[in-house]
Gaussian input, Z-matrix of N, CA and C with variables (Angstrom, degrees):
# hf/3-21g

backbone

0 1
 N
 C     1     B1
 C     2     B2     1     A1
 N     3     B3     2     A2     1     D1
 C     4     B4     3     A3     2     D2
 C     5     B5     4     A4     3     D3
 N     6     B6     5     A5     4     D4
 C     7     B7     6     A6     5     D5
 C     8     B8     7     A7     6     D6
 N     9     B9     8     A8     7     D7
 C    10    B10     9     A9     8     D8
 C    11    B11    10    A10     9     D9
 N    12    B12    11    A11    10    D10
 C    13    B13    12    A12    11    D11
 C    14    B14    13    A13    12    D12
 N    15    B15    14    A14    13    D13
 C    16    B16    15    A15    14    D14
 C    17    B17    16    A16    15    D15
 N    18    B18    17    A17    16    D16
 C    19    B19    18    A18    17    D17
 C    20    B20    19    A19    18    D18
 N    21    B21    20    A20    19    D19
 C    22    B22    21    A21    20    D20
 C    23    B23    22    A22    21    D21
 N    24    B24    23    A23    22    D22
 C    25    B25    24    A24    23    D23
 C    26    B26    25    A25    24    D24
 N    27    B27    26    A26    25    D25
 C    28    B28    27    A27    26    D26
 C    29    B29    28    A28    27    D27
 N    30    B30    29    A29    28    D28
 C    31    B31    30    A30    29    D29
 C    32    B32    31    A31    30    D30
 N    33    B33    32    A32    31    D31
 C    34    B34    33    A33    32    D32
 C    35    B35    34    A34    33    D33
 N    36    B36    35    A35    34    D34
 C    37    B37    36    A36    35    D35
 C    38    B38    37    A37    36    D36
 N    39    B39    38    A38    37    D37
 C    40    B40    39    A39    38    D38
 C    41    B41    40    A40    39    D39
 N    42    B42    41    A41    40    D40
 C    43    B43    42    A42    41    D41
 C    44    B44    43    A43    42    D42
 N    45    B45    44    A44    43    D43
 C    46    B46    45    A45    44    D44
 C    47    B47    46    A46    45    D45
 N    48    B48    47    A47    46    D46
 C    49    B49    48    A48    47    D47
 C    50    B50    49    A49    48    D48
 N    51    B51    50    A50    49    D49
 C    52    B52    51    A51    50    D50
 C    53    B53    52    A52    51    D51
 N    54    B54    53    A53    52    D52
 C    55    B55    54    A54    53    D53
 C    56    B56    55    A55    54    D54
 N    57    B57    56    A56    55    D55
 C    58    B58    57    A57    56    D56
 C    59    B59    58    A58    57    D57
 N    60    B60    59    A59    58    D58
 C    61    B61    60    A60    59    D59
 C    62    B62    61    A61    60    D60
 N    63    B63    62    A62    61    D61
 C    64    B64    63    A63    62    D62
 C    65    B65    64    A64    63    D63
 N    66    B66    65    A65    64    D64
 C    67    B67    66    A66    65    D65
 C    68    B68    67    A67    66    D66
 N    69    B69    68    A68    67    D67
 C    70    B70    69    A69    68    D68
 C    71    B71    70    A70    69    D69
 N    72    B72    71    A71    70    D70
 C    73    B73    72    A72    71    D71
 C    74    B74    73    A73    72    D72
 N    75    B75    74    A74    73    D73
 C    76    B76    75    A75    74    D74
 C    77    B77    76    A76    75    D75
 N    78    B78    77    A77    76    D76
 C    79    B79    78    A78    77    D77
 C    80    B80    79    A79    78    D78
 N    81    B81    80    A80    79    D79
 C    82    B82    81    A81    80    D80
 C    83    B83    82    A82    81    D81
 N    84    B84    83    A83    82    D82
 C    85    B85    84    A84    83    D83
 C    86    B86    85    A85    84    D84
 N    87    B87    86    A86    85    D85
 C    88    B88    87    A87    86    D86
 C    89    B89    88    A88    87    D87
 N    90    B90    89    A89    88    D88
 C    91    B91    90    A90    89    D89
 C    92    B92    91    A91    90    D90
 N    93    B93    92    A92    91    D91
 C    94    B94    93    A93    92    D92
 C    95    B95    94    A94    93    D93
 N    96    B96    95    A95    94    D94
 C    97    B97    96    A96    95    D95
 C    98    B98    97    A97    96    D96
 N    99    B99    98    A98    97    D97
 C   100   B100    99    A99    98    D98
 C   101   B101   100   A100    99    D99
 N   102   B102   101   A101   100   D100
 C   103   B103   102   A102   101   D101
 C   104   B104   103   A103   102   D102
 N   105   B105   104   A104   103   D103
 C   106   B106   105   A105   104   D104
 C   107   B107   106   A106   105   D105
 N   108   B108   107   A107   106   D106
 C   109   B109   108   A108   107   D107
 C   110   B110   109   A109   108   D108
 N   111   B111   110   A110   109   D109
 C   112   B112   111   A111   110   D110
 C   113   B113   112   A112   111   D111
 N   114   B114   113   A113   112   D112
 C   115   B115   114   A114   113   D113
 C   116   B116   115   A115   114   D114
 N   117   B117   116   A116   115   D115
 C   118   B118   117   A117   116   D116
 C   119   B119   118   A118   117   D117
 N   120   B120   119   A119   118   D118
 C   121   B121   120   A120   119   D119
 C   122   B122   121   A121   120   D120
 N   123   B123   122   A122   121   D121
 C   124   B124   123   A123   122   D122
 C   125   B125   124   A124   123   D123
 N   126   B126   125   A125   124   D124
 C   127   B127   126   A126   125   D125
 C   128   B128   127   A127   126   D126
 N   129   B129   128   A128   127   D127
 C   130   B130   129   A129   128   D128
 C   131   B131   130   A130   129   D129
 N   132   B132   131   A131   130   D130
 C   133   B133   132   A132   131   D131
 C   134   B134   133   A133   132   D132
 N   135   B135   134   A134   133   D133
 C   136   B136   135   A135   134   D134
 C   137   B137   136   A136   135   D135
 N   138   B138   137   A137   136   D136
 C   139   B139   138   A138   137   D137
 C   140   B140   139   A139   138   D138
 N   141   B141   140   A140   139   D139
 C   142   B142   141   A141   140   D140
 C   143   B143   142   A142   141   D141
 N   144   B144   143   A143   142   D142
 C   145   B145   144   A144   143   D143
 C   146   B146   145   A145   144   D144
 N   147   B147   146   A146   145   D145
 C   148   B148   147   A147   146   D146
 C   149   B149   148   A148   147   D147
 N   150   B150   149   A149   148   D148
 C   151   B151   150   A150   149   D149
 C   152   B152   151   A151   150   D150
 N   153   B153   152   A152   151   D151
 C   154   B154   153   A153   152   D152
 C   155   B155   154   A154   153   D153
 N   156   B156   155   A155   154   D154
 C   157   B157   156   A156   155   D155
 C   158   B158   157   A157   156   D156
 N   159   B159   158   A158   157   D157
 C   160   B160   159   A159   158   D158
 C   161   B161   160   A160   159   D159
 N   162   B162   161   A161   160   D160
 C   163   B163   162   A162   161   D161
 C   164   B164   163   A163   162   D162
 N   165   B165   164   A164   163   D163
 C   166   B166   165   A165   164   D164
 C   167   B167   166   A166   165   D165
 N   168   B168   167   A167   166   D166
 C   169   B169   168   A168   167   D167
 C   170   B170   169   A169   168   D168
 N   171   B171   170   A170   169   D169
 C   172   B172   171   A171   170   D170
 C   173   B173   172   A172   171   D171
 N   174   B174   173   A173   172   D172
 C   175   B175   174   A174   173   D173
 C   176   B176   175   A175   174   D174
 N   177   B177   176   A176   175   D175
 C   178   B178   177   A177   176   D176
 C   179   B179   178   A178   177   D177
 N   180   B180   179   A179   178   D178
 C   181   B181   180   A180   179   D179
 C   182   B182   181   A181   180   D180
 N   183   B183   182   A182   181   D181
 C   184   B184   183   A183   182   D182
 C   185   B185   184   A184   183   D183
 N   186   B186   185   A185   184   D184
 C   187   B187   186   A186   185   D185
 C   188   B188   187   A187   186   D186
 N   189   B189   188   A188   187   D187
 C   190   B190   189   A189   188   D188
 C   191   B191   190   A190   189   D189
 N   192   B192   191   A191   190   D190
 C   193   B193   192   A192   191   D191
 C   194   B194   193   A193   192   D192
 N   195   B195   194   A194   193   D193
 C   196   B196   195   A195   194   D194
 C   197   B197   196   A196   195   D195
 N   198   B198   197   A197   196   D196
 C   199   B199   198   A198   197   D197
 C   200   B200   199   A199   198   D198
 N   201   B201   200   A200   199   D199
 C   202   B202   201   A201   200   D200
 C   203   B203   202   A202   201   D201
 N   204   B204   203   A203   202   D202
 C   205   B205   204   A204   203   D203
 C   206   B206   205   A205   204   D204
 N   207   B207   206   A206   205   D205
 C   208   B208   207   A207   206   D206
 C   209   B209   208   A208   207   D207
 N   210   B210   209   A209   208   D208
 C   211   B211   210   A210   209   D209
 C   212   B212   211   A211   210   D210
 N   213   B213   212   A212   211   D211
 C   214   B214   213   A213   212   D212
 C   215   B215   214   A214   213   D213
 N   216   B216   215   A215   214   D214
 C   217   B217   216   A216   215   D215
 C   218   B218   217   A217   216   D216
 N   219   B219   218   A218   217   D217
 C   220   B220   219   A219   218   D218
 C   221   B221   220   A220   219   D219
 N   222   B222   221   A221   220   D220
 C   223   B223   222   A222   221   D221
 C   224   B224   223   A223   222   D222
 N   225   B225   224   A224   223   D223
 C   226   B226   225   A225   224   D224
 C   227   B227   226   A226   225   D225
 N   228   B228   227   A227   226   D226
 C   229   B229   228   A228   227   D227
 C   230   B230   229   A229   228   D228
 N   231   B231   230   A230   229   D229
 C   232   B232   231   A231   230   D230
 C   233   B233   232   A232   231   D231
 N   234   B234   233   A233   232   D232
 C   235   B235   234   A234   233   D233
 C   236   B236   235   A235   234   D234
 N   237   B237   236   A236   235   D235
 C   238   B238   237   A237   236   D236
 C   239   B239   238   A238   237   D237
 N   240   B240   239   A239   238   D238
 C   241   B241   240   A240   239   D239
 C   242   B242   241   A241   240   D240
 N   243   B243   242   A242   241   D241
 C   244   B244   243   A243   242   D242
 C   245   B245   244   A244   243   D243
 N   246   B246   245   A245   244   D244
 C   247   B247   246   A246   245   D245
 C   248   B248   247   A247   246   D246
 N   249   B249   248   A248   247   D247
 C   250   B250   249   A249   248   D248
 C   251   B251   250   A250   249   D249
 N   252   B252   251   A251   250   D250
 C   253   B253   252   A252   251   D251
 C   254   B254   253   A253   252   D252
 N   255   B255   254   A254   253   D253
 C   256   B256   255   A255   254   D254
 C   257   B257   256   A256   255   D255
 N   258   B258   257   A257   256   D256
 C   259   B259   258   A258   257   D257
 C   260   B260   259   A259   258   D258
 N   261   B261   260   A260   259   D259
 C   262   B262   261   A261   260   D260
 C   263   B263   262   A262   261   D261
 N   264   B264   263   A263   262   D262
 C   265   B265   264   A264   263   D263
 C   266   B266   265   A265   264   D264
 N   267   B267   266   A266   265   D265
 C   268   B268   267   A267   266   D266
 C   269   B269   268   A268   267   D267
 N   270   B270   269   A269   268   D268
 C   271   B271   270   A270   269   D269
 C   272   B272   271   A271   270   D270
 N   273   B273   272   A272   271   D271
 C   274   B274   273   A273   272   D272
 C   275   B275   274   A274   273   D273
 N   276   B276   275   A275   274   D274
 C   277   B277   276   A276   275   D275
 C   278   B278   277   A277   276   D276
 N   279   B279   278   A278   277   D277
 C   280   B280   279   A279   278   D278
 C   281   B281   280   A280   279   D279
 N   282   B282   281   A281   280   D280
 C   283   B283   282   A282   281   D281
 C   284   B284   283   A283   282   D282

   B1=1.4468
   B2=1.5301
   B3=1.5612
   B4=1.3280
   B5=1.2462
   B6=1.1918
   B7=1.3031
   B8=1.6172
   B9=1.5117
   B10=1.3873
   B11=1.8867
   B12=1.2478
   B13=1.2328
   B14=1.7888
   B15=1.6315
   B16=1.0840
   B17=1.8674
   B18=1.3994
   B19=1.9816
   B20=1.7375
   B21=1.5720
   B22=1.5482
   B23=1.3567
   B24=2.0296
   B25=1.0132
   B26=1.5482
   B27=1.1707
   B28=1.7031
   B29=1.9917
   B30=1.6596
   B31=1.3456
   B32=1.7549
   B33=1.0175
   B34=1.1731
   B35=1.5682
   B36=1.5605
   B37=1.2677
   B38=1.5309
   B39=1.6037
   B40=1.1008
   B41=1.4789
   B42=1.5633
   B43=1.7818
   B44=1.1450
   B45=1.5297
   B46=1.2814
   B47=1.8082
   B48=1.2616
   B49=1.1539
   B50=1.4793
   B51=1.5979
   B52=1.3904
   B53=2.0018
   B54=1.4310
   B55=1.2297
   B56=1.7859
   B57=0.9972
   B58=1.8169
   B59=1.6824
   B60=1.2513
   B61=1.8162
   B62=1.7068
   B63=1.1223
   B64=1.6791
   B65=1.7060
   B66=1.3504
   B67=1.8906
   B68=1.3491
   B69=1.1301
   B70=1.3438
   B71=1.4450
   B72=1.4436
   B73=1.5767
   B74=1.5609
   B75=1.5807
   B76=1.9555
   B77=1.9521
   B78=0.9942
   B79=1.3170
   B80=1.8098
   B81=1.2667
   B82=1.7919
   B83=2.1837
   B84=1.2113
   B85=1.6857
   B86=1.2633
   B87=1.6129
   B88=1.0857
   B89=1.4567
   B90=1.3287
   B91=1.6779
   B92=1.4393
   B93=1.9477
   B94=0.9044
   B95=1.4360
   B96=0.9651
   B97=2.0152
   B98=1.3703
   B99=1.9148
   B100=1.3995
   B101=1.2612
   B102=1.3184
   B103=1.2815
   B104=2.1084
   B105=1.5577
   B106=1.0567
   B107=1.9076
   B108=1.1844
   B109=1.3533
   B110=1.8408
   B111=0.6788
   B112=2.2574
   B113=1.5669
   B114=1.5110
   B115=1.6116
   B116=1.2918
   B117=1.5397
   B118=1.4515
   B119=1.4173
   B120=0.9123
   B121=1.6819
   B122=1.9041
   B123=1.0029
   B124=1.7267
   B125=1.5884
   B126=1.6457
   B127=1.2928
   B128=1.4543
   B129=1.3757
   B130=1.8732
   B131=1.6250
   B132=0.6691
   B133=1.8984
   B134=1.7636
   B135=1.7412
   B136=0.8383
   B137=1.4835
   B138=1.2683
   B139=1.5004
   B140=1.5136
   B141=0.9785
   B142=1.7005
   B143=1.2126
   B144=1.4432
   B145=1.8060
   B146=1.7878
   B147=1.8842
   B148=1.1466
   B149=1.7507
   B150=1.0098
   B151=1.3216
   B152=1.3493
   B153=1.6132
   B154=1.3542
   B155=1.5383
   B156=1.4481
   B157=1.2162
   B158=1.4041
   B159=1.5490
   B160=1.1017
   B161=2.1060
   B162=1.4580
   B163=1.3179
   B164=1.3383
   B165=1.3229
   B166=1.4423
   B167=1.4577
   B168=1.5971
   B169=1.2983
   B170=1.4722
   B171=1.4357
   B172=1.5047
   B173=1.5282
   B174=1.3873
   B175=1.2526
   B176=1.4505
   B177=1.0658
   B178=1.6082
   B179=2.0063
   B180=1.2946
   B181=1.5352
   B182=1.7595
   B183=0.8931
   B184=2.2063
   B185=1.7063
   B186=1.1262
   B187=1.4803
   B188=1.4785
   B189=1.3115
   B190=1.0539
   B191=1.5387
   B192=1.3637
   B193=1.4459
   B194=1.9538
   B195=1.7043
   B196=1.0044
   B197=1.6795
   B198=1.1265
   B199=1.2788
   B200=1.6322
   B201=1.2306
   B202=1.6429
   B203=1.1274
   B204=1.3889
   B205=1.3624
   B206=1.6714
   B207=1.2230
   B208=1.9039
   B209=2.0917
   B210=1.1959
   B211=1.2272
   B212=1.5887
   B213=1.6350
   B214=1.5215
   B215=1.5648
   B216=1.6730
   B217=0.8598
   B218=1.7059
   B219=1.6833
   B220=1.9639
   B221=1.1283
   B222=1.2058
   B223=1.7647
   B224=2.1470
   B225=1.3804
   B226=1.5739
   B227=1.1052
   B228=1.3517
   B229=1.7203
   B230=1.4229
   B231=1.4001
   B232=1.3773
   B233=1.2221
   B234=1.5179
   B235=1.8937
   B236=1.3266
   B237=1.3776
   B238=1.4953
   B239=1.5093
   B240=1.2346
   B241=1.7132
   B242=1.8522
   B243=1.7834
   B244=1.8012
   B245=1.2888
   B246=1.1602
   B247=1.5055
   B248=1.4184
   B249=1.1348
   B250=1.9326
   B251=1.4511
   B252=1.4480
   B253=1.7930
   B254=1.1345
   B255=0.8843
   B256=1.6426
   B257=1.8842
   B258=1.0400
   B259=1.0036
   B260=1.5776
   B261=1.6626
   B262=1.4749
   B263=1.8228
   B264=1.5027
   B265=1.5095
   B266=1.7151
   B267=1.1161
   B268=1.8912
   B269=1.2650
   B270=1.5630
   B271=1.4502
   B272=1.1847
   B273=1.4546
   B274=1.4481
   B275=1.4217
   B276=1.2812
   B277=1.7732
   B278=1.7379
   B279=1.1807
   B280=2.2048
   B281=1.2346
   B282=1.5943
   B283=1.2857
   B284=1.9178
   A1=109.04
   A2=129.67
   A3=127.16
   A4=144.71
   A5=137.61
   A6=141.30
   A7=109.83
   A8=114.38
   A9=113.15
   A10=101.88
   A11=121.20
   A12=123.98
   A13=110.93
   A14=105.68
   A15=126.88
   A16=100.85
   A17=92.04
   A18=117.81
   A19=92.26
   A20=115.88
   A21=108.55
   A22=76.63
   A23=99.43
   A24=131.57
   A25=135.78
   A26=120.47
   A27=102.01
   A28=109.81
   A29=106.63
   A30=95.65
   A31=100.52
   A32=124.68
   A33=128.12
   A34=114.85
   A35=117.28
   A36=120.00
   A37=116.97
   A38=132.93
   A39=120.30
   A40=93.70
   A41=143.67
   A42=129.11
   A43=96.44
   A44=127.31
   A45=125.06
   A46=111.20
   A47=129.20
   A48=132.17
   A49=103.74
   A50=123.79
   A51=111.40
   A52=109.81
   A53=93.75
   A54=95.89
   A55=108.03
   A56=89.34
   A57=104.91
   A58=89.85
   A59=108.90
   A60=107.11
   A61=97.10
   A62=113.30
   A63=140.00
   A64=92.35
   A65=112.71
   A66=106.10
   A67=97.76
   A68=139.80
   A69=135.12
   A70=125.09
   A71=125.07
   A72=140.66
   A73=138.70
   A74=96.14
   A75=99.13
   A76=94.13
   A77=131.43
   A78=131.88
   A79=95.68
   A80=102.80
   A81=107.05
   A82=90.72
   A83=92.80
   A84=115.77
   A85=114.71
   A86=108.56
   A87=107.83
   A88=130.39
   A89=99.41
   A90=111.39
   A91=110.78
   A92=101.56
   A93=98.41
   A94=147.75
   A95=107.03
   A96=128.40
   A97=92.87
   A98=105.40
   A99=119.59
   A100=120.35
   A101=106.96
   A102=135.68
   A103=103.72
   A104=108.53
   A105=128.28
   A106=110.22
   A107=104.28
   A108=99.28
   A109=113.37
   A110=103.99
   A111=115.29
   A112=91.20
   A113=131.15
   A114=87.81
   A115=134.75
   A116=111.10
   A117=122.06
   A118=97.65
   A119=128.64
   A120=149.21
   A121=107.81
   A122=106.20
   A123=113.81
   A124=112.23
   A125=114.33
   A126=130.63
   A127=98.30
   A128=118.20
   A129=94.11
   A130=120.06
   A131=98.05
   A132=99.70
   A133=103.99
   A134=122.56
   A135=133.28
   A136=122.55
   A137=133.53
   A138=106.18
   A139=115.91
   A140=126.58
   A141=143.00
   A142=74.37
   A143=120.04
   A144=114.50
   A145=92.45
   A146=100.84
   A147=112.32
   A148=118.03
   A149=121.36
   A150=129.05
   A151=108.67
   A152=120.10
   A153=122.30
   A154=84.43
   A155=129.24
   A156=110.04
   A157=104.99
   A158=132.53
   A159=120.56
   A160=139.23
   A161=78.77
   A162=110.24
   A163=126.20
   A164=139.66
   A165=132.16
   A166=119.90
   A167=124.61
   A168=130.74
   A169=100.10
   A170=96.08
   A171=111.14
   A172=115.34
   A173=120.96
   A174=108.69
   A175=104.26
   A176=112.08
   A177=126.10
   A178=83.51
   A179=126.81
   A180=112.92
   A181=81.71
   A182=125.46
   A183=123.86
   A184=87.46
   A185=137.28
   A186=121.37
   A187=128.31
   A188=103.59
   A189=126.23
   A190=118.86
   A191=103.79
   A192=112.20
   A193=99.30
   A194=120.63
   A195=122.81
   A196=125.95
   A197=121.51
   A198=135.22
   A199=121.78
   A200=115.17
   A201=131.69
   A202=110.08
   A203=150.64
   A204=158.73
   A205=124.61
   A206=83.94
   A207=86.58
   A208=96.80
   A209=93.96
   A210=102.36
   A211=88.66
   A212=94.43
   A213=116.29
   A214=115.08
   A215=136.98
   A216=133.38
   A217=103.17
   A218=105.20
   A219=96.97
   A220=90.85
   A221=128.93
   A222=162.26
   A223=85.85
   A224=98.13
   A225=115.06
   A226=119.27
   A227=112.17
   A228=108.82
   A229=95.35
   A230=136.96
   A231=123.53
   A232=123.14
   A233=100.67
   A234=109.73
   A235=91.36
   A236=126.33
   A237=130.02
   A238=120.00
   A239=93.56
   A240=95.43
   A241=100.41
   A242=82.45
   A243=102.43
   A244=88.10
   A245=112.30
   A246=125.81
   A247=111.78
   A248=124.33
   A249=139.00
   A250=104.01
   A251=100.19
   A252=114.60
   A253=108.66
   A254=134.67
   A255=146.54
   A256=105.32
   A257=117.96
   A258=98.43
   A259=138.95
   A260=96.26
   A261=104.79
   A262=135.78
   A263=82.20
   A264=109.29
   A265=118.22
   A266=92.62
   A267=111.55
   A268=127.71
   A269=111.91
   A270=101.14
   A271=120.88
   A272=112.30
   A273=130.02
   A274=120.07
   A275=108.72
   A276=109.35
   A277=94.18
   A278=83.69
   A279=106.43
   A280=113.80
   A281=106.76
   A282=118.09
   A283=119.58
   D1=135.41
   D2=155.98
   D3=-73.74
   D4=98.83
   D5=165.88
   D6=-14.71
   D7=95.96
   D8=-174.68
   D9=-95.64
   D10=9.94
   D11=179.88
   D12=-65.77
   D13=124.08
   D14=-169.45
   D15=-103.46
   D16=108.20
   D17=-165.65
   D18=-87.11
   D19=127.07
   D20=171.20
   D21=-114.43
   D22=144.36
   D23=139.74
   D24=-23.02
   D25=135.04
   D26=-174.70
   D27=-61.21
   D28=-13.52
   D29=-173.03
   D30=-95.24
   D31=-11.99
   D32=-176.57
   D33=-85.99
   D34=-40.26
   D35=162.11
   D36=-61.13
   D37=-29.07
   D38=173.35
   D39=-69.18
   D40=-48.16
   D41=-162.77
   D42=-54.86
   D43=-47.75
   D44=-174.40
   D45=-50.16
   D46=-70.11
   D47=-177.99
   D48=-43.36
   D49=-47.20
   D50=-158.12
   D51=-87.23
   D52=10.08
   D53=172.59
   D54=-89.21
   D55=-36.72
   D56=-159.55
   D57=-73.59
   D58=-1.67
   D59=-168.29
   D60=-96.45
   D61=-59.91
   D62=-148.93
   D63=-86.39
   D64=-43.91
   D65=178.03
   D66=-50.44
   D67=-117.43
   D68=-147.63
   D69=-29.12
   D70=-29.27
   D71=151.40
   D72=-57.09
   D73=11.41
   D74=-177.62
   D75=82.07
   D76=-10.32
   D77=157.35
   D78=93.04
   D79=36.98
   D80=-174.15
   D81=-148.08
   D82=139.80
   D83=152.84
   D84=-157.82
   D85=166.72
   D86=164.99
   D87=-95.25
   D88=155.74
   D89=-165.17
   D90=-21.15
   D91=-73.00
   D92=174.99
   D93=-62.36
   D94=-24.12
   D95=167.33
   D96=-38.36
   D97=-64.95
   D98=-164.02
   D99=-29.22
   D100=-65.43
   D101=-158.66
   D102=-59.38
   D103=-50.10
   D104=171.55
   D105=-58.60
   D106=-66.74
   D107=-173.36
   D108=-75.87
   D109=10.13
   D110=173.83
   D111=-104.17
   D112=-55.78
   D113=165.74
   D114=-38.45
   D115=-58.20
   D116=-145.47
   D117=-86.78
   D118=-15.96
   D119=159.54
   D120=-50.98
   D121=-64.58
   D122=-171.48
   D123=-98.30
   D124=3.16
   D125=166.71
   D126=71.08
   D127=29.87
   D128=171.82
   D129=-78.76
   D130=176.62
   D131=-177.24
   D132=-117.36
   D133=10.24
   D134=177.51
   D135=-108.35
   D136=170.46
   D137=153.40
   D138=-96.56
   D139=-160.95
   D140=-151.13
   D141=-87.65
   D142=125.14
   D143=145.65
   D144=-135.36
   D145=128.71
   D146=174.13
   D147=-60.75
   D148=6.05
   D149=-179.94
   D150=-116.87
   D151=32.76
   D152=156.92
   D153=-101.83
   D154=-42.86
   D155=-165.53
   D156=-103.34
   D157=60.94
   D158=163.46
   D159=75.34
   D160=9.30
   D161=-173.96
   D162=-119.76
   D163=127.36
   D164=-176.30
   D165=-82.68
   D166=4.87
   D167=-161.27
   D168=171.65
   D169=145.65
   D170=177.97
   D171=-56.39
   D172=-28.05
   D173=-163.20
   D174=-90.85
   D175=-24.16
   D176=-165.74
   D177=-75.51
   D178=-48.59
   D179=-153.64
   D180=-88.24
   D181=-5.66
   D182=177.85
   D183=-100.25
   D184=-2.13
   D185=143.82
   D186=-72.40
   D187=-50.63
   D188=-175.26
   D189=-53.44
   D190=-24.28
   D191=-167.23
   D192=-127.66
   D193=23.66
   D194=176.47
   D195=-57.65
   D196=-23.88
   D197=156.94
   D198=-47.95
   D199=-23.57
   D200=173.63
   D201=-117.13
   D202=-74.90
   D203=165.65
   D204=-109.57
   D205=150.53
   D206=-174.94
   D207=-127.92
   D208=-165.89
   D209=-173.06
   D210=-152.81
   D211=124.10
   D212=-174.81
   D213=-107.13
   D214=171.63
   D215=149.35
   D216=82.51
   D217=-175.08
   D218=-166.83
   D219=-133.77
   D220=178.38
   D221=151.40
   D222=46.21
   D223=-103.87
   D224=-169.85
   D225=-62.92
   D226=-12.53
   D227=-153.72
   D228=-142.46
   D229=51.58
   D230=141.99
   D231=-96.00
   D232=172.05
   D233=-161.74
   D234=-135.85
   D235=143.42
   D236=137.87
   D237=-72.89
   D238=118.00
   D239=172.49
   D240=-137.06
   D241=155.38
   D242=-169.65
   D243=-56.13
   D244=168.81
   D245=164.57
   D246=-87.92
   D247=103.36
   D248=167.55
   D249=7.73
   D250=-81.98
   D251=174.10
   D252=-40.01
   D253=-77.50
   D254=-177.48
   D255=-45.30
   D256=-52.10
   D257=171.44
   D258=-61.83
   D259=-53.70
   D260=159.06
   D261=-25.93
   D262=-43.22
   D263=176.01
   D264=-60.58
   D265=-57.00
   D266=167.23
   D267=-66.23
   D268=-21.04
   D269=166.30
   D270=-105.97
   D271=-0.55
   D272=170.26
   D273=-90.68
   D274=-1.45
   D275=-178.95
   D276=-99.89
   D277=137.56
   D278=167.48
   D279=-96.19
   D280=70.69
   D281=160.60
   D282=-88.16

């Protein structure tokens, strides 16, 4: 028999989480919210360090995953928001 188990990537499991975060929110938060509510969201007892998923910095692993979410705005005032395309895409699929 084959192992039909479908393995996400450590960068793909964070798109995954930050989708499941930002859908119910208009598909936008802020940074900081973000950062706070993606712990308490995925139950870690840690904070976010981009070097669980393979990344040396937040912006570099919010590249990585630019196809789903980006990170907008400068210094005080950025937001995570879904990416347009990506969203469109997700509420338009009949799953």
């Amino acid at each position: 028999m084959i192992d039909q188990t479908v393995r996400l990537t450590p960068p793909m499991f964070f798109a995954y989480n930050v989708v499941l975060l930002l859908s119910p929110c208009d598909g936008r938060m802020a940074y900081d919210d973000f950062i706070v509510e993606y712990q308490r969201r995925t139950g870690s007892t840690h904070l976010l360090y981009p070097t669980d998923y393979g990344f040396p910095t937040m912006p570099r692993l919010f590249d990585a995953i630019q196809l789903v979410a980006q990170v907008r705005g400068r210094r005080n005032f950025k937001i995570i928001i879904l990416n347009p395309e990506f969203r469109r895409m997700l509420f338009n699929s009949e799953f």
